[in-house]
C-alpha positions in Angstrom: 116.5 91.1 113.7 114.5 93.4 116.1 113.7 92.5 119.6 110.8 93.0 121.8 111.3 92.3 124.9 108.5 92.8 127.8 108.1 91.1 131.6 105.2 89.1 133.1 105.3 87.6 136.1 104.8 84.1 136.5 101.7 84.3 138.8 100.2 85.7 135.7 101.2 83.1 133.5 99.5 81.1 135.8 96.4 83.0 136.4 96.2 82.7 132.5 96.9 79.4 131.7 94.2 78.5 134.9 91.4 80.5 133.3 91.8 79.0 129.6 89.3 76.2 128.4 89.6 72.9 127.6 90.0 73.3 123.8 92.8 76.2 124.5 94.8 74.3 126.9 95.0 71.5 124.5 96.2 73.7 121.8 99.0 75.6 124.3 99.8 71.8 125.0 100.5 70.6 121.2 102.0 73.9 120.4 104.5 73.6 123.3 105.8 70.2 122.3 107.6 69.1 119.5 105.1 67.7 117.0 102.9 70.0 117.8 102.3 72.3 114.8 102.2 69.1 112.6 99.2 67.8 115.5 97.4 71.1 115.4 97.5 71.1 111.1 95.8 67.9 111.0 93.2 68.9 113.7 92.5 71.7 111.6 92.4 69.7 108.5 89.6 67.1 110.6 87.5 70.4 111.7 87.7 72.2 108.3 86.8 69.0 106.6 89.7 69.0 104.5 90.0 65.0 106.0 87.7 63.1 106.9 88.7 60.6 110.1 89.2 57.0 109.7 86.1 55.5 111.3 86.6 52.4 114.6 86.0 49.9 112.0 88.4 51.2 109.6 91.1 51.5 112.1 90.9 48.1 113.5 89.9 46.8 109.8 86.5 45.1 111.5 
């Protein structure tokens, strides 16, 4: 498999990740950890409508 490989300095990785917005630093934050791609699917699937959230009273069967 090809390779690509490129260099960034860490300052910019920092400048970067110092500039992004709420919403993006909690999507870098799901996709960094392990469940994350399975987090960010369902976030989608809440935003796109595809599921529609359990409401307080449903949750805590009120």
């Amino acid at each position: 498999m090809p390779q690509v490989t490129f260099q960034v300095s860490v300052e910019d990785i920092a400048r970067i990740i110092a500039a992004m917005e709420d919403d993006e630093l909690e999507t870098l934050v799901l996709t960094l950890e392990k469940t994350g791609n399975e987090l960010i699917a369902r976030k989608e699937d809440i935003e796109t409508g595809r599921v529609r959230p359990l409401t307080r009273d449903e949750v805590f069967d009120v």
